[in-house]
N, C-alpha and C positions, 0 to 999 in steps of 0.2 A: 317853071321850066322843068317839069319832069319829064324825060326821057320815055320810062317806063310805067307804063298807066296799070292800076291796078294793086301794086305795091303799097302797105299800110305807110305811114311815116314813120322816119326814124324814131319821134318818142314815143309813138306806140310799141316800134319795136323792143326798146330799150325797157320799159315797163313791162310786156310778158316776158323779158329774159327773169325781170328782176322777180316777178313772183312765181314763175317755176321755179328758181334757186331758193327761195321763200320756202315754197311747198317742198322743196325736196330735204332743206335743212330742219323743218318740221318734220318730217316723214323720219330724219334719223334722230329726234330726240332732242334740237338744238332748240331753241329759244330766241329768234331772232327779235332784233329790237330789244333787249333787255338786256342789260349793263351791268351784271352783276360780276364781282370780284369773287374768283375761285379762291381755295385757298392754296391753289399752285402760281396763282399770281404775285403772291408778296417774295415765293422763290426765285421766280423768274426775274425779278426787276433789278436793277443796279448791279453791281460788280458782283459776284463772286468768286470764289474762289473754283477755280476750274483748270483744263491741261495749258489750255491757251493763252488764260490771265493773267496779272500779272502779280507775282505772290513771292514776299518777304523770302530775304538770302538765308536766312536763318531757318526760318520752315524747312525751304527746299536741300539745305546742306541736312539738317534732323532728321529728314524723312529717307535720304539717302543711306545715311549711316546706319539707319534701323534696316536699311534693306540689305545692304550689304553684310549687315553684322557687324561695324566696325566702333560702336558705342564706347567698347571696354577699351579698347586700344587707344580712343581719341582720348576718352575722359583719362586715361593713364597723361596721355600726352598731355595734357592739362595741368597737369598735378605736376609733371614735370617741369615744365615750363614756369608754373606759379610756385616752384619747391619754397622760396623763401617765405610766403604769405602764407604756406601751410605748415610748416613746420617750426616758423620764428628765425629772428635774423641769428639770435646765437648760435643754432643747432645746424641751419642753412651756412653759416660759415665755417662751419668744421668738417662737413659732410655733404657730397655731392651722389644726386642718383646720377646712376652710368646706363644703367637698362631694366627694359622690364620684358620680360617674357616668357607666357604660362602660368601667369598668378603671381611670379615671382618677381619682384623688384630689388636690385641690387644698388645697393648706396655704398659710397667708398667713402671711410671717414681720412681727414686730412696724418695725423697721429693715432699711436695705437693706443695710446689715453683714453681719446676720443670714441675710439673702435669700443671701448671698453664702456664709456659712457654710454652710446648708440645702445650696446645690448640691453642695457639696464631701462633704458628709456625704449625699448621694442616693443613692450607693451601700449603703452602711450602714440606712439607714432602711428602703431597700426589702427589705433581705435581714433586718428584722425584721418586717418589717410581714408579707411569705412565711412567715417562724416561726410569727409568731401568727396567722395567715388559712390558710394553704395556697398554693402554690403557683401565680401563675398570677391572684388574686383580684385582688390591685392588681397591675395592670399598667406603668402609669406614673404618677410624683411631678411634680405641677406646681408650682412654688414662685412667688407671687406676692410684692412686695412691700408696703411700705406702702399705705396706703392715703391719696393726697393730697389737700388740699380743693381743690374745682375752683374757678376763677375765674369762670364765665361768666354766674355771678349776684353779686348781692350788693355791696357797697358800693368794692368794688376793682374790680369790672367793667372791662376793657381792652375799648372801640371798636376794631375795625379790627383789622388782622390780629394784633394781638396781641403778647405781652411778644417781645423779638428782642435779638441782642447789639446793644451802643450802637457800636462799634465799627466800621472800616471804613467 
């Protein structure tokens, strides 16, 4: 019941599409019918890591902080956070970091004992706090001491120039 007399049939038709695309994928160099594995195909296959992927919190916070710059600051933050497992519990309970910034980290020891021990162990401290940071990160240990109540308010207020030896 063909309408239109004259017209090939469809599988003929569908056959010269297929080997003009034949001839023309020949014409640019292809290899139709042959099955061989490029060696861009083992890249292409399965997951990757790519923008849209999906890719470890840990990669993508690392890659972050390298681009901001914020490496020295976090691993500071680290160190701070872990102060007791890097510096030992004795040393950890006499002496607290309070800040770090510009290379310099400031620890305040509990007693001026302490304050006293801190400097002697400054060499030591530093050459761990380099282990676990890198080289270079903390630059210089500020050791403060106590911290004293000041007088200048408050029910013991000293007028006038203040507490002085009784003396001479």
């Amino acid at each position: 019941m063909r309408a239109l007399v004259g017209l090939p049939p469809p599988q003929q038709v569908a056959k010269e599409a297929f080997n003009r695309a034949r001839a023309a994928a020949r014409d640019r160099g292809a290899r139709p019918g042959v099955t061989s594995r490029s060696p861009l195909a083992e890249q292409r296959s399965g997951a990757r890591p790519g923008g849209r992927d999906p890719q470890l919190f840990g990669d993508v916070v690392g890659r972050l902080l390298a681009e901001r710059g914020w490496s020295k600051e976090v691993s500071v933050g680290g160190v701070i956070g872990r102060w007791r497992e890097v510096v030992g519990d004795e040393i950890a309970s006499h002496a607290t970091p309070v800040t770090f910034d510009d290379g310099v980290l400031i620890v305040q020891a509990g007693s001026t004992a302490w304050a006293t021990q801190l400097e002697f162990l400054r060499p030591s401290i530093l050459g761990r706090l380099a282990q676990e940071l890198g080289q270079g990160v903390v630059e210089e240990l500020k050791i403060l001491g106590p911290a004293a109540r000041s007088f200048a308010r408050g029910p013991r207020r000293v007028r006038g120039r203040g507490p002085r030896d009784t003396w001479g």
